[in-house]
C-alpha positions, 0 to 999 in steps of 0.5 A: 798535616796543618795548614800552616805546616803545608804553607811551608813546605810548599814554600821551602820546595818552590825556593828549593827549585828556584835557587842552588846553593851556590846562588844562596851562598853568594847573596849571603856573602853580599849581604856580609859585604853590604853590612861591612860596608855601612857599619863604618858609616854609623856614629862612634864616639872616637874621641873616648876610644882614644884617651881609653887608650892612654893607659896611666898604669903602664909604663909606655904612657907619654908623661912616663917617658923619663919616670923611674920609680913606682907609678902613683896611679897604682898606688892610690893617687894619679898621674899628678896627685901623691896617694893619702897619707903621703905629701911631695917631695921638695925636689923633684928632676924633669924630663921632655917628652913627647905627647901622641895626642898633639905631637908636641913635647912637654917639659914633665916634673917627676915628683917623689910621693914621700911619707909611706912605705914603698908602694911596689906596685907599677914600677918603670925605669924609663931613662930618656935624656937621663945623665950621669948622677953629678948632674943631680937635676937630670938623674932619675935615680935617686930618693928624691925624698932625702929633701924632705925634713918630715920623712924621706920615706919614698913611695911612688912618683908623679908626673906634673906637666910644667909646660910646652917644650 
């Protein structure tokens, strides 16, 4: 047997005599304990955590509360930008709703991408505050691109914050 073998069973059988199990135990679960309770304490960039959050390829994102379409973000463009190759439509119905962040509802116009074939990709139907087809401005459920004298081609929809509600 080595020096530095017998320096630690030496040390192991001390420790051994001196402490149980239990004991050993209990001082590990204070140390979880004492850990648990001074992660909190360290530095988190929660400001990013929550817009990572925020999803705009979902159809429980705040500005999609009245969409009823294909979402332009998983088609190639964003909440507010038609994907290439595709242009706005010159009509579009609106819709208020309600941002978590601030709590504050919002005034949303619902845009039409037209030009391409339908992307099919994320598609909601989401019908807060929406009425009957005769009240044409405040139906979700019509090509909206039928406005348009270049192509009435439909493709997906953005959401455009006009303003506070």
């Amino acid at each position: 047997m080595t020096n530095l073998d017998r320096l630690i069973e030496t040390s192991s059988r001390f420790l051994a005599s001196r402490t149980s199990r239990r004991g050993a135990l209990a001082r590990l679960g204070k140390m979880f304990l004492a850990s648990s309770v001074l992660l909190p304490v360290l530095p988190v960039a929660r400001g990013r955590a929550s817009e990572a959050a925020a999803d705009d390829q979902t159809c429980d994102y705040w500005k999609y509360c009245a969409v009823d379409g294909f979402l332009c973000t998983c088609c190639g463009g964003s909440v507010n930008q038609c994907p290439p190759g595709t242009e706005p439509g010159k009509v579009a119905w609106v819709g208020t709703c309600r941002s978590h962040k601030d709590g504050k509802d919002y005034l949303i116009s619902y845009t039409d991408c037209c030009g391409k074939a339908s992307c099919g990709r994320c598609g909601c139907n989401s019908n807060v505050g929406d009425r009957p087809g005769y009240e044409m401005g405040l139906h979700n459920d019509i090509n909206w691109c039928m406005g348009n004298s270049e192509s009435t081609i439909y493709n997906c929809t953005v959401a455009l914050v006009l303003g506070e509600g």
